[in-house]
PDB file of N, CA, C and O in Angstrom, chain B, residues numbered from 101:
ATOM      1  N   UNK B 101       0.807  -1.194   0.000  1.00  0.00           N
ATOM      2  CA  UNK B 101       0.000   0.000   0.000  1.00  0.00           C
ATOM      3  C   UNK B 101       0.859   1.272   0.000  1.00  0.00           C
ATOM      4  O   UNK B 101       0.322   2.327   0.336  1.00  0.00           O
ATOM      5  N   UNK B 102       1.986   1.254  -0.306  1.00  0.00           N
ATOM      6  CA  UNK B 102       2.986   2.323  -0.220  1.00  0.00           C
ATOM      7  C   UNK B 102       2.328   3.316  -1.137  1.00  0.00           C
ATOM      8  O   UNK B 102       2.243   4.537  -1.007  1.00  0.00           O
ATOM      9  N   UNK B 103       1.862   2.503  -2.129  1.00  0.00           N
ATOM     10  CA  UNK B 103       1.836   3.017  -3.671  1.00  0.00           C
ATOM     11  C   UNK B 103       1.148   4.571  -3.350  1.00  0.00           C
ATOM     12  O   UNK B 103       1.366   5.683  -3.832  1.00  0.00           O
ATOM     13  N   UNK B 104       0.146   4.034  -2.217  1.00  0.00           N
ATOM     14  CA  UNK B 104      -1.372   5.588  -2.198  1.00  0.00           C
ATOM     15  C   UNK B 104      -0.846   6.108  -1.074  1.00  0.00           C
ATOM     16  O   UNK B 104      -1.573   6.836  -0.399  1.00  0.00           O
ATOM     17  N   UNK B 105       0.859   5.782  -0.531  1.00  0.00           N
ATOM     18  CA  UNK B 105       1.396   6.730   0.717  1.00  0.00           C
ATOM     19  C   UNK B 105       0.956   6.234   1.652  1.00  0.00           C
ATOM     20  O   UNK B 105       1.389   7.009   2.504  1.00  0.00           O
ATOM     21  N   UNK B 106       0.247   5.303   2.332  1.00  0.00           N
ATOM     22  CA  UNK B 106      -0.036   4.175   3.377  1.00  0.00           C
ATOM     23  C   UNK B 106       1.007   2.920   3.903  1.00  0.00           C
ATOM     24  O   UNK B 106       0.339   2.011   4.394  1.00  0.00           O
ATOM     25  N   UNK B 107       1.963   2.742   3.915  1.00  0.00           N
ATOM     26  CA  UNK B 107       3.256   1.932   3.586  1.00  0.00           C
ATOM     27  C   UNK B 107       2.701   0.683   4.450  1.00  0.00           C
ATOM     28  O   UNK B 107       2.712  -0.444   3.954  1.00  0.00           O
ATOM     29  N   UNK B 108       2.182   0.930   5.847  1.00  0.00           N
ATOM     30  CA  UNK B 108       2.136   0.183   6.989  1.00  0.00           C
ATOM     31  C   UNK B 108       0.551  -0.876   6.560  1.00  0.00           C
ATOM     32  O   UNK B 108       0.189  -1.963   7.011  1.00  0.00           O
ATOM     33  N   UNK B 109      -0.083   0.044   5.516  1.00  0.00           N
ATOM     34  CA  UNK B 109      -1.355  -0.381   5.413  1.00  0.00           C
ATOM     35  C   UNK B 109      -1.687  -1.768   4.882  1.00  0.00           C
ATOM     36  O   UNK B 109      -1.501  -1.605   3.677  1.00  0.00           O
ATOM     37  N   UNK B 110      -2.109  -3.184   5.063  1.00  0.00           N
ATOM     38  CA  UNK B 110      -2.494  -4.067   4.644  1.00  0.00           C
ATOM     39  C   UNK B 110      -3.993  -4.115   3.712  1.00  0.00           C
ATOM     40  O   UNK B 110      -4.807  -3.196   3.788  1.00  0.00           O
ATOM     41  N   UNK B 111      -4.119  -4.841   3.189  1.00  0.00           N
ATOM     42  CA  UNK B 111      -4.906  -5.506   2.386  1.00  0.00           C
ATOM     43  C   UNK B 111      -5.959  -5.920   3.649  1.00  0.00           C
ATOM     44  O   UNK B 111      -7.005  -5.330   3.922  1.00  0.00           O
ATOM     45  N   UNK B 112      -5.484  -6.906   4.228  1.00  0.00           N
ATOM     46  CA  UNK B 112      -6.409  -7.296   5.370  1.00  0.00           C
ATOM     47  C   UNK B 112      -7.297  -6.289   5.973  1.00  0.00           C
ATOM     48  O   UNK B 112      -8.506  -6.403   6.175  1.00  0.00           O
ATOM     49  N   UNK B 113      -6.222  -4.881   6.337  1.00  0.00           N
ATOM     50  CA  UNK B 113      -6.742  -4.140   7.735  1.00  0.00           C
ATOM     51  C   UNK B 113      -7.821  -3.597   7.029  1.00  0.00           C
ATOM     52  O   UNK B 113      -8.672  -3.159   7.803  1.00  0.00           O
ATOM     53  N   UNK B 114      -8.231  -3.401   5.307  1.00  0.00           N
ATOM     54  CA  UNK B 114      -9.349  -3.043   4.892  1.00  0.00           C
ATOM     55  C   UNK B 114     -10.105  -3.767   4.806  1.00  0.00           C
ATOM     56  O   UNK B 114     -11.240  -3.308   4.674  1.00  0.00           O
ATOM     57  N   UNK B 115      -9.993  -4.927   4.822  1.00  0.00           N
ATOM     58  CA  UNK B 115     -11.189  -6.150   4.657  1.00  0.00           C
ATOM     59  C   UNK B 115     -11.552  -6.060   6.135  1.00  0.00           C
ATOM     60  O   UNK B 115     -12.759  -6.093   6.377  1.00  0.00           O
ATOM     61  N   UNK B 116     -10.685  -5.949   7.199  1.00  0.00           N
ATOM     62  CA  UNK B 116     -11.270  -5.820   8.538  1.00  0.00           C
ATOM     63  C   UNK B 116     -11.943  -4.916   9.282  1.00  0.00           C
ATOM     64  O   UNK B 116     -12.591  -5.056  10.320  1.00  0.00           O
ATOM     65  N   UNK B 117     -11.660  -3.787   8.488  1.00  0.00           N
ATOM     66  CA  UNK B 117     -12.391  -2.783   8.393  1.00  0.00           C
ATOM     67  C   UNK B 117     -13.583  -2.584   8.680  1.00  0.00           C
ATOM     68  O   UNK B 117     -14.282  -2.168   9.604  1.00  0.00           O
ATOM     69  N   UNK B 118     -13.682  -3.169   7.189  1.00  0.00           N
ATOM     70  CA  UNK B 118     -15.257  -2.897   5.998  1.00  0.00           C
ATOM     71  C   UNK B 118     -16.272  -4.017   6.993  1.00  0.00           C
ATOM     72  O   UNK B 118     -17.501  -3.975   7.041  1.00  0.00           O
ATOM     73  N   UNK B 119     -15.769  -4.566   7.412  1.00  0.00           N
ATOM     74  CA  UNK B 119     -16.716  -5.729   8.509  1.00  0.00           C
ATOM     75  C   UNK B 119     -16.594  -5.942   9.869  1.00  0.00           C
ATOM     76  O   UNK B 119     -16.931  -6.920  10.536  1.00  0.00           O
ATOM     77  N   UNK B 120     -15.993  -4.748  10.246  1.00  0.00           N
ATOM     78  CA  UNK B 120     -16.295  -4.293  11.497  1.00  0.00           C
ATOM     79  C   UNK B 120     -17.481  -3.186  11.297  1.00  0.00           C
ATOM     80  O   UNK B 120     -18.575  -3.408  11.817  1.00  0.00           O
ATOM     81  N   UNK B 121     -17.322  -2.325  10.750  1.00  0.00           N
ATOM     82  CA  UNK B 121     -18.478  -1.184  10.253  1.00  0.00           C
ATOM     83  C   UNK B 121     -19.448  -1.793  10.016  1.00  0.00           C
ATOM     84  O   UNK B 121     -20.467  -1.564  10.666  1.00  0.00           O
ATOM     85  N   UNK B 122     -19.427  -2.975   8.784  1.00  0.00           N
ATOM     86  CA  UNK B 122     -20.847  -3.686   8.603  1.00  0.00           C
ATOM     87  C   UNK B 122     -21.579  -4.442  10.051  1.00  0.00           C
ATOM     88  O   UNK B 122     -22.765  -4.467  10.380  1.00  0.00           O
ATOM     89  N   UNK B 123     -20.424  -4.998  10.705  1.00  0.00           N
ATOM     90  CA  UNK B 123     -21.079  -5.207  12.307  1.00  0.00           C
ATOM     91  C   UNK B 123     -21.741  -4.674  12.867  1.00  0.00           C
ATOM     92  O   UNK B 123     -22.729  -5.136  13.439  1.00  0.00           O
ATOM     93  N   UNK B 124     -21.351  -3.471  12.857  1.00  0.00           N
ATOM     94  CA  UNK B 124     -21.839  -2.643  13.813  1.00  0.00           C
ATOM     95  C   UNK B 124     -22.869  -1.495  13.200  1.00  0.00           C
ATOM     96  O   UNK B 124     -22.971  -0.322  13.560  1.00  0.00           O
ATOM     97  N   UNK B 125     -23.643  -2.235  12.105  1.00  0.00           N
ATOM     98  CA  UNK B 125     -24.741  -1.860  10.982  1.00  0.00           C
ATOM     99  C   UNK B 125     -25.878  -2.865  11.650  1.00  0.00           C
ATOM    100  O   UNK B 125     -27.036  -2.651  11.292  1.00  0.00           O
ATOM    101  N   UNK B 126     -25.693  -3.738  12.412  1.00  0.00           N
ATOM    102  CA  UNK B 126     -26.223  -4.817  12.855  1.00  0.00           C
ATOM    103  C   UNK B 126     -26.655  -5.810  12.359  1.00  0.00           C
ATOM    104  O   UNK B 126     -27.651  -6.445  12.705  1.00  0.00           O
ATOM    105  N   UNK B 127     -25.822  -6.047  11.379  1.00  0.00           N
ATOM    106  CA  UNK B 127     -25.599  -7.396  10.649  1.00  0.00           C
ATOM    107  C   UNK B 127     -25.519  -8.518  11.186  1.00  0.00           C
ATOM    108  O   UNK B 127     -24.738  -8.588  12.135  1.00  0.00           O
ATOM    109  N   UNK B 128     -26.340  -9.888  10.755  1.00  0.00           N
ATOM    110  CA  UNK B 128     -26.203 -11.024  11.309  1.00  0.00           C
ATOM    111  C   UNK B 128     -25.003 -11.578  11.204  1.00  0.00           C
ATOM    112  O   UNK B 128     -24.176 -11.113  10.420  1.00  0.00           O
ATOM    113  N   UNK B 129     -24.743 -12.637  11.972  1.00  0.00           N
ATOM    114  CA  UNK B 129     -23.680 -13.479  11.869  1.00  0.00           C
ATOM    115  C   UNK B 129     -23.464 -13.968  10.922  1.00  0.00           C
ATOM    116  O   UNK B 129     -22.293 -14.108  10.571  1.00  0.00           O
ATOM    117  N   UNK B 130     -24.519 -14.420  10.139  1.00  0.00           N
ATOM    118  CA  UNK B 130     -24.851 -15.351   8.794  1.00  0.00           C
ATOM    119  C   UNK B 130     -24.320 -14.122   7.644  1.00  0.00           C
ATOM    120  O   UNK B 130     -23.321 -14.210   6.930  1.00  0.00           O
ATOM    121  N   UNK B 131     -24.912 -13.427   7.679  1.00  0.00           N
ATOM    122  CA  UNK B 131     -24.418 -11.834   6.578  1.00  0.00           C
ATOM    123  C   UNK B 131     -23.136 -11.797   6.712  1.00  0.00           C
ATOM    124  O   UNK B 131     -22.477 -12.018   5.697  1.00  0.00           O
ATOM    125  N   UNK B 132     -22.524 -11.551   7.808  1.00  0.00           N
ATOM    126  CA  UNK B 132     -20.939 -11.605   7.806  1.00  0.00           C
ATOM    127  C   UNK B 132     -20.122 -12.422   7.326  1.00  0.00           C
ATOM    128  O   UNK B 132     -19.183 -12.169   6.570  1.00  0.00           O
ATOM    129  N   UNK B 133     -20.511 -13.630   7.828  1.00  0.00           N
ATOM    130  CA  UNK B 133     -19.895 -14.890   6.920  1.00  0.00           C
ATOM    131  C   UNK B 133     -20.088 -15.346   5.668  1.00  0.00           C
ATOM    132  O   UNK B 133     -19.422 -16.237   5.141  1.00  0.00           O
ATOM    133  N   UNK B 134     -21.342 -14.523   4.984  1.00  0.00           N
ATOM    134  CA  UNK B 134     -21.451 -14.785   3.539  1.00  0.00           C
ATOM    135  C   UNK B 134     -20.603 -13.129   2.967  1.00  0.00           C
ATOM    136  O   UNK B 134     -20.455 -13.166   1.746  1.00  0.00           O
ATOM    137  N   UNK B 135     -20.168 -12.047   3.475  1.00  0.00           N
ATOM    138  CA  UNK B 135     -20.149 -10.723   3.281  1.00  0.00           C
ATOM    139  C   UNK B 135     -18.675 -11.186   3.336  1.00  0.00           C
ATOM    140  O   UNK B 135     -18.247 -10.888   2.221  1.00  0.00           O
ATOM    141  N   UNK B 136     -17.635 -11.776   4.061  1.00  0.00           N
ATOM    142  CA  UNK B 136     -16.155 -12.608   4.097  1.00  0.00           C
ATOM    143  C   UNK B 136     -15.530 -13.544   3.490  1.00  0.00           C
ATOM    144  O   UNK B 136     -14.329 -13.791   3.382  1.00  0.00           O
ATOM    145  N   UNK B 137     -17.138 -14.416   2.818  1.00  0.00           N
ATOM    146  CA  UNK B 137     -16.693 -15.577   3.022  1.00  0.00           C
ATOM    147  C   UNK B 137     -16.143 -16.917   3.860  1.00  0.00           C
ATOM    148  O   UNK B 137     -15.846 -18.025   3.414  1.00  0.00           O
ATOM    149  N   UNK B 138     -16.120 -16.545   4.890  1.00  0.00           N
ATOM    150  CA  UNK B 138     -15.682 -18.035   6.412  1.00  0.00           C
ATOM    151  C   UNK B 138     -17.352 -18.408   5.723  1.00  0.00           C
ATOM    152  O   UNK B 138     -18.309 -17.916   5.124  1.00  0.00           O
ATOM    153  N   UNK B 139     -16.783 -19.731   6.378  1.00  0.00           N
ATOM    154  CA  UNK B 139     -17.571 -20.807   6.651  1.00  0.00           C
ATOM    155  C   UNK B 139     -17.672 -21.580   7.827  1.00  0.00           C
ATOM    156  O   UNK B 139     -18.514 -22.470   7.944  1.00  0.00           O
ATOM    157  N   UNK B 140     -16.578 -21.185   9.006  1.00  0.00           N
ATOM    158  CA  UNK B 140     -16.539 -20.660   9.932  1.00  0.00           C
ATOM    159  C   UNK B 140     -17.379 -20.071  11.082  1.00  0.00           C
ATOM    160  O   UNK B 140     -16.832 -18.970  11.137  1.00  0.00           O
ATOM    161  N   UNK B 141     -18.219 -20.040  11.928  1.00  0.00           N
ATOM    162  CA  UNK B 141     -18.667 -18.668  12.737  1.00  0.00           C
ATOM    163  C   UNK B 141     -17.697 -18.262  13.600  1.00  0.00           C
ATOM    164  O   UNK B 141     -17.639 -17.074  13.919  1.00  0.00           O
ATOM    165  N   UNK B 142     -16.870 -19.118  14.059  1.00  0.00           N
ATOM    166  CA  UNK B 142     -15.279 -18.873  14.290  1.00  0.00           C
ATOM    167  C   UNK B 142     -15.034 -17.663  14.091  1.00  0.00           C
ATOM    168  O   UNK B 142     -15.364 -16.733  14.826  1.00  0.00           O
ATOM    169  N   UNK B 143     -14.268 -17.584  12.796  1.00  0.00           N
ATOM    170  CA  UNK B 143     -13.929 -16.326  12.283  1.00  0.00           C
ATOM    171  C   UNK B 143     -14.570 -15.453  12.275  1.00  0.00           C
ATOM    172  O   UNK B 143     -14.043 -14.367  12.517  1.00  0.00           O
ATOM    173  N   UNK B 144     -16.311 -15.534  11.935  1.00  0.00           N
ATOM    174  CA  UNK B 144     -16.584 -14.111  11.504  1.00  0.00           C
ATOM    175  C   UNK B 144     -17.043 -13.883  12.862  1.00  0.00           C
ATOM    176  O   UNK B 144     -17.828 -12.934  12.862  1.00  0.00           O
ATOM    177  N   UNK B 145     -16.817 -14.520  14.368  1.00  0.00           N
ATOM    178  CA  UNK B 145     -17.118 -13.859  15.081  1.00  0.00           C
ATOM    179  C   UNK B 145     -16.155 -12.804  15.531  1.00  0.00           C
ATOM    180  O   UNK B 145     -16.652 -12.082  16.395  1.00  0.00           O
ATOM    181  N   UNK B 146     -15.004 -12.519  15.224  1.00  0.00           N
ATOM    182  CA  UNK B 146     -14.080 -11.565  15.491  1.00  0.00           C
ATOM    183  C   UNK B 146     -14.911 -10.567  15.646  1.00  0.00           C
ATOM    184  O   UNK B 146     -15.062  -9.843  16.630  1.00  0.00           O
ATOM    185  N   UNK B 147     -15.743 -10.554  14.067  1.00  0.00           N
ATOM    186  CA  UNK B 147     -16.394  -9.182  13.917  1.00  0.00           C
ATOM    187  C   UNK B 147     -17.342  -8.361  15.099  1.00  0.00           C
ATOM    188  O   UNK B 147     -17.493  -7.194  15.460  1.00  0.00           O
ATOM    189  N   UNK B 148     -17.839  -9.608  15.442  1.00  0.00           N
ATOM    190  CA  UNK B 148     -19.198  -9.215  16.059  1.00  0.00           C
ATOM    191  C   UNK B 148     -18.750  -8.771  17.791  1.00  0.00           C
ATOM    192  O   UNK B 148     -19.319  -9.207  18.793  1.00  0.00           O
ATOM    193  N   UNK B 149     -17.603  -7.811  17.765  1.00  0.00           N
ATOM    194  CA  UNK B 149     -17.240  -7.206  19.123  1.00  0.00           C
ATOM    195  C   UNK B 149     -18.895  -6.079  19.257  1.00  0.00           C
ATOM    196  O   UNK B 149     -19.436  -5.390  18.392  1.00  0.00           O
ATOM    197  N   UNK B 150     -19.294  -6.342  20.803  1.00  0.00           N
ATOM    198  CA  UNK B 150     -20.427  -5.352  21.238  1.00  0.00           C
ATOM    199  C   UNK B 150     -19.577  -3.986  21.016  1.00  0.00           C
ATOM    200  O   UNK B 150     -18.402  -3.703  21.254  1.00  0.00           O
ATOM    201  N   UNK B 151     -20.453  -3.396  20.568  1.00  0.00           N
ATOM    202  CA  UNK B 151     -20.175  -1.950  20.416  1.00  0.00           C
ATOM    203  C   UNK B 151     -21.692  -1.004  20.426  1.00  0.00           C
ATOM    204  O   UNK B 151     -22.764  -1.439  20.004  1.00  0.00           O
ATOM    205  N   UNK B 152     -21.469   0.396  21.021  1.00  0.00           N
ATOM    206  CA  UNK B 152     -22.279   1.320  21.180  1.00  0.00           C
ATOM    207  C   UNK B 152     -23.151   1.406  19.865  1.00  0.00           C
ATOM    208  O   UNK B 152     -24.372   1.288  19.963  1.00  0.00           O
ATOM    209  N   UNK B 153     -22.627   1.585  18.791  1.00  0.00           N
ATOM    210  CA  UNK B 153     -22.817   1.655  16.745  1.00  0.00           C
ATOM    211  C   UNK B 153     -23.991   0.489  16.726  1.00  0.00           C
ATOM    212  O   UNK B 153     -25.183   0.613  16.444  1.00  0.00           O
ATOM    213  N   UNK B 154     -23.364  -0.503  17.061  1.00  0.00           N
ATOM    214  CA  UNK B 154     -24.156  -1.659  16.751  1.00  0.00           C
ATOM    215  C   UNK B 154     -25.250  -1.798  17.488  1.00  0.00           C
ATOM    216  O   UNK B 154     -26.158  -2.349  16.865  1.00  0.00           O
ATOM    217  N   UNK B 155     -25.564  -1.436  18.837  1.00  0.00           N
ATOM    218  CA  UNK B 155     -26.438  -1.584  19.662  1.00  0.00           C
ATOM    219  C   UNK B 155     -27.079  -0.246  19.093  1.00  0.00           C
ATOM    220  O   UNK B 155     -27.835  -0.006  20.035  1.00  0.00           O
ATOM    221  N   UNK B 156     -27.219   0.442  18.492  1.00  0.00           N
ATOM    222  CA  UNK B 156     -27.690   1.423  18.435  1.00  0.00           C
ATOM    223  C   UNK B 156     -28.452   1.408  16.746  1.00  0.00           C
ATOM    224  O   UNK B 156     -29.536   1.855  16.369  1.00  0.00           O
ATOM    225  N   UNK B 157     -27.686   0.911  16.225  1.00  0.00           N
ATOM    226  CA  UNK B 157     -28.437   0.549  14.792  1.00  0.00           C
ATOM    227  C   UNK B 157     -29.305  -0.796  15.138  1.00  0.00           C
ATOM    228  O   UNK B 157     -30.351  -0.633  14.510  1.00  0.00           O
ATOM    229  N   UNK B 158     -29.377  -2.003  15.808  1.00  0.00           N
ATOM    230  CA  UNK B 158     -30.617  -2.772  16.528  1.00  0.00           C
ATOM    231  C   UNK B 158     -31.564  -1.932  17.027  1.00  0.00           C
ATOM    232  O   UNK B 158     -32.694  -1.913  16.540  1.00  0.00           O
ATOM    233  N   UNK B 159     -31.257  -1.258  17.907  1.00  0.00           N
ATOM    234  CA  UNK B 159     -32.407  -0.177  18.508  1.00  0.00           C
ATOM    235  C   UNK B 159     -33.093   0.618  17.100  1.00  0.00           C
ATOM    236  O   UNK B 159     -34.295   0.463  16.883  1.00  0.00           O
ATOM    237  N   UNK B 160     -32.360   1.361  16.289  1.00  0.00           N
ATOM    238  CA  UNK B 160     -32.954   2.003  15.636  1.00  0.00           C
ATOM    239  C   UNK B 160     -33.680   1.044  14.332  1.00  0.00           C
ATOM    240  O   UNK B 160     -34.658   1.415  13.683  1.00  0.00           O
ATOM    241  N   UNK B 161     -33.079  -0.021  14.174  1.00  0.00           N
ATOM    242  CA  UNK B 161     -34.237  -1.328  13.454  1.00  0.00           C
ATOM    243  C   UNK B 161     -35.237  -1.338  13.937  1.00  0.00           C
ATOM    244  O   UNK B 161     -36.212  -0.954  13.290  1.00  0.00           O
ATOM    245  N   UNK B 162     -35.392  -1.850  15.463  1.00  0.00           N
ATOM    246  CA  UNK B 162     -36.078  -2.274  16.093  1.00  0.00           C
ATOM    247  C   UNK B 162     -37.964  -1.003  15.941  1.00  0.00           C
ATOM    248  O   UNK B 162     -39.171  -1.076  15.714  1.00  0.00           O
ATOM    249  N   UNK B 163     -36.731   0.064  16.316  1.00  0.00           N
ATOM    250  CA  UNK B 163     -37.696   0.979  16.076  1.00  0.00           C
ATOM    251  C   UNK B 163     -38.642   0.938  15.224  1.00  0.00           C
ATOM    252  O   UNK B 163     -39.855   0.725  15.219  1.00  0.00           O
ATOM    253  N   UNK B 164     -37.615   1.251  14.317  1.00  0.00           N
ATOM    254  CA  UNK B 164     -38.781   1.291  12.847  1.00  0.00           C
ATOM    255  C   UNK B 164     -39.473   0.574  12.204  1.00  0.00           C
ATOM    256  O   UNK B 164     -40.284   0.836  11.316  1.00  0.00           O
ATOM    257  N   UNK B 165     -38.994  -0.873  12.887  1.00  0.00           N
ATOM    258  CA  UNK B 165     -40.362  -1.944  12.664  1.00  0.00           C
ATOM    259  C   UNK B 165     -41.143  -1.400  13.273  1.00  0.00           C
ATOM    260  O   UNK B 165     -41.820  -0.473  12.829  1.00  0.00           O
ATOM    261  N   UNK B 166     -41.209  -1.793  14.254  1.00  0.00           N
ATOM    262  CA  UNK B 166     -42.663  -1.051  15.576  1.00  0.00           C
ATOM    263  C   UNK B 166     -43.389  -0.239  14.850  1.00  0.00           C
ATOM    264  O   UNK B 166     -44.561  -0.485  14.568  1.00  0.00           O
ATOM    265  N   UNK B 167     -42.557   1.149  14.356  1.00  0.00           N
ATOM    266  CA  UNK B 167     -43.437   1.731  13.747  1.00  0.00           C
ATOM    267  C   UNK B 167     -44.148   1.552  12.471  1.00  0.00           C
ATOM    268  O   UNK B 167     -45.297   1.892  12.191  1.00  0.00           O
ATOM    269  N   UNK B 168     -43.339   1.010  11.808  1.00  0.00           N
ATOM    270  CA  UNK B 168     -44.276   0.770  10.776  1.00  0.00           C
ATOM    271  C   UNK B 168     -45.258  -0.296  10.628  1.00  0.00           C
ATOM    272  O   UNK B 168     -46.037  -0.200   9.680  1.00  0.00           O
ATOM    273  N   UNK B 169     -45.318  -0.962  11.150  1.00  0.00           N
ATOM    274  CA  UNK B 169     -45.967  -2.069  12.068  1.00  0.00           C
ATOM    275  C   UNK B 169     -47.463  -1.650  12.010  1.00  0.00           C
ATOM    276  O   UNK B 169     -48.452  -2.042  11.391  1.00  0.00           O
ATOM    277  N   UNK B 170     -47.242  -0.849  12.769  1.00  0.00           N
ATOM    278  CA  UNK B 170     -47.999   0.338  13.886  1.00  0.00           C
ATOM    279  C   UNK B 170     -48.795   1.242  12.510  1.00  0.00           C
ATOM    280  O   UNK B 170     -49.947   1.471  12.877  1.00  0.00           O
ATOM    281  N   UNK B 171     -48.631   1.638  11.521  1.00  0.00           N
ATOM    282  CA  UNK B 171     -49.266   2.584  10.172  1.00  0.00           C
ATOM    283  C   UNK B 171     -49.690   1.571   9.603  1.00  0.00           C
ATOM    284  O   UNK B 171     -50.303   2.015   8.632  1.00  0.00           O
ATOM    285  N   UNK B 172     -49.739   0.740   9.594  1.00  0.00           N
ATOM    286  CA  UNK B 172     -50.037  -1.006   8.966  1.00  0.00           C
ATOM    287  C   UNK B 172     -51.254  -0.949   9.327  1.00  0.00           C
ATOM    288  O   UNK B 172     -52.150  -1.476   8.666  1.00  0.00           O
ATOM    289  N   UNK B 173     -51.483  -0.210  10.581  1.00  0.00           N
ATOM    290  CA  UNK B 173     -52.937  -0.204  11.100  1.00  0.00           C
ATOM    291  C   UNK B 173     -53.697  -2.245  11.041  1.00  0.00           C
ATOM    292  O   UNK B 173     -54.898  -2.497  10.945  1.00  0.00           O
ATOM    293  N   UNK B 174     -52.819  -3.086  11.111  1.00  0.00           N
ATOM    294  CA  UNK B 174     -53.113  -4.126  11.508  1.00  0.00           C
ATOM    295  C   UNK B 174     -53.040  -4.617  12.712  1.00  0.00           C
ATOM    296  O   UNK B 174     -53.081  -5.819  12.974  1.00  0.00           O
ATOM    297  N   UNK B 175     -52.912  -3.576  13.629  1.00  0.00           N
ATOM    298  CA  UNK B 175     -53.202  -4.365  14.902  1.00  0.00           C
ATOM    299  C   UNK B 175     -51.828  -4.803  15.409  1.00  0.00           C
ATOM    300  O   UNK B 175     -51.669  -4.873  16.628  1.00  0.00           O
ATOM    301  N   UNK B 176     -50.488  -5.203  14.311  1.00  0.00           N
ATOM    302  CA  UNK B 176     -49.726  -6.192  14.586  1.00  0.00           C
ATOM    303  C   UNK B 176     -48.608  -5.543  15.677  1.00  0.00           C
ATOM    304  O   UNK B 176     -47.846  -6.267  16.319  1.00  0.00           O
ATOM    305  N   UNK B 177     -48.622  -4.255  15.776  1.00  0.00           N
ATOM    306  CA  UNK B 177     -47.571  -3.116  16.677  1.00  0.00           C
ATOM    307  C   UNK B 177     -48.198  -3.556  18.403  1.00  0.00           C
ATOM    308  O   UNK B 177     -47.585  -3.617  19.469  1.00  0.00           O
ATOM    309  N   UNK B 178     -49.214  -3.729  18.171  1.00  0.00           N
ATOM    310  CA  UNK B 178     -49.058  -4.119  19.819  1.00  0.00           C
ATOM    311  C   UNK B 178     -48.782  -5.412  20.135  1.00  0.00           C
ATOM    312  O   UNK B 178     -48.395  -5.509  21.300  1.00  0.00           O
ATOM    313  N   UNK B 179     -48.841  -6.637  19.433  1.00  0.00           N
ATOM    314  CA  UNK B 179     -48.396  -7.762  19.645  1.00  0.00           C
ATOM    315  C   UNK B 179     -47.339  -7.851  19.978  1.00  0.00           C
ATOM    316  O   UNK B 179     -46.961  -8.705  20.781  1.00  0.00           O
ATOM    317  N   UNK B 180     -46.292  -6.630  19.217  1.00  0.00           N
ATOM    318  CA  UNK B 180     -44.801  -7.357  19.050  1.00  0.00           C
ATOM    319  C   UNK B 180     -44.671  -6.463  20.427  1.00  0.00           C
ATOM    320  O   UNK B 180     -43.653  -6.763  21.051  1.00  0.00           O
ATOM    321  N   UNK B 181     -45.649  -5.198  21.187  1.00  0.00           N
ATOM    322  CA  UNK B 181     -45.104  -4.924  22.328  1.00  0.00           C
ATOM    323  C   UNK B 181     -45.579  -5.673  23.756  1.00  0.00           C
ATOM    324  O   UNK B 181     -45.233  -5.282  24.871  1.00  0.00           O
ATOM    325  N   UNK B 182     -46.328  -6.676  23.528  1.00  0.00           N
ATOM    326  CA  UNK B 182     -47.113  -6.971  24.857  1.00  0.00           C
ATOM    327  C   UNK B 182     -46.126  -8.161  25.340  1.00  0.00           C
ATOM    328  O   UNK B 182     -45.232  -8.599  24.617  1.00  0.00           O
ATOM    329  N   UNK B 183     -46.329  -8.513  26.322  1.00  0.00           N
ATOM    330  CA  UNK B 183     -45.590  -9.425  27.211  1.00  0.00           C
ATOM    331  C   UNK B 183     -46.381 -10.684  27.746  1.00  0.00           C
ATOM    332  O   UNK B 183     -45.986 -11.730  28.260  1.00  0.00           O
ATOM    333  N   UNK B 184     -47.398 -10.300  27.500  1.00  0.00           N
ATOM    334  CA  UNK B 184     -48.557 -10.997  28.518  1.00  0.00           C
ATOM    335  C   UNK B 184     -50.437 -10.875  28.287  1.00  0.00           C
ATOM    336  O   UNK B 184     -51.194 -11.422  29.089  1.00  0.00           O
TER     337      UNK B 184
END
């Protein structure tokens, strides 16, 4: 990687990168390992370190099912909130 003035930079540290970010997009385990290639969950669990990003893009999924759920006007938004 000298070539673009990065000398120290690997090949890898961008592939490790690009799927740490996608992790923490809240990507499944299964997505990662087809997004790498492992066949593995081994490996692609490296990726899946807890992070603030990631818990926070689940939450904001989570969200926006609910809501749209919920404009669906089917009823189905309170199911997915009741407990009991």
């Amino acid at each position: 990687m000298a070539k673009i003035g990065a000398p120290g930079l690997h090949f890898h540290d961008l592939r490790h990168t690009g799927n740490m970010l996608a992790a923490e997009t809240g990507a499944s385990l299964r997505d990662l390992m087809e997004r790498i290639g492992h066949d593995s969950v081994r490996a692609a669990m490296i990726y899946q370190h807890q992070s603030a990003g990631g818990n926070r893009a689940i939450a904001n999924a989570l969200d926006a099912k609910i809501n749209n759920a919920d404009q669906d006007g089917d009823g189905s938004a309170g199911a997915l909130a009741r407990t009991g």
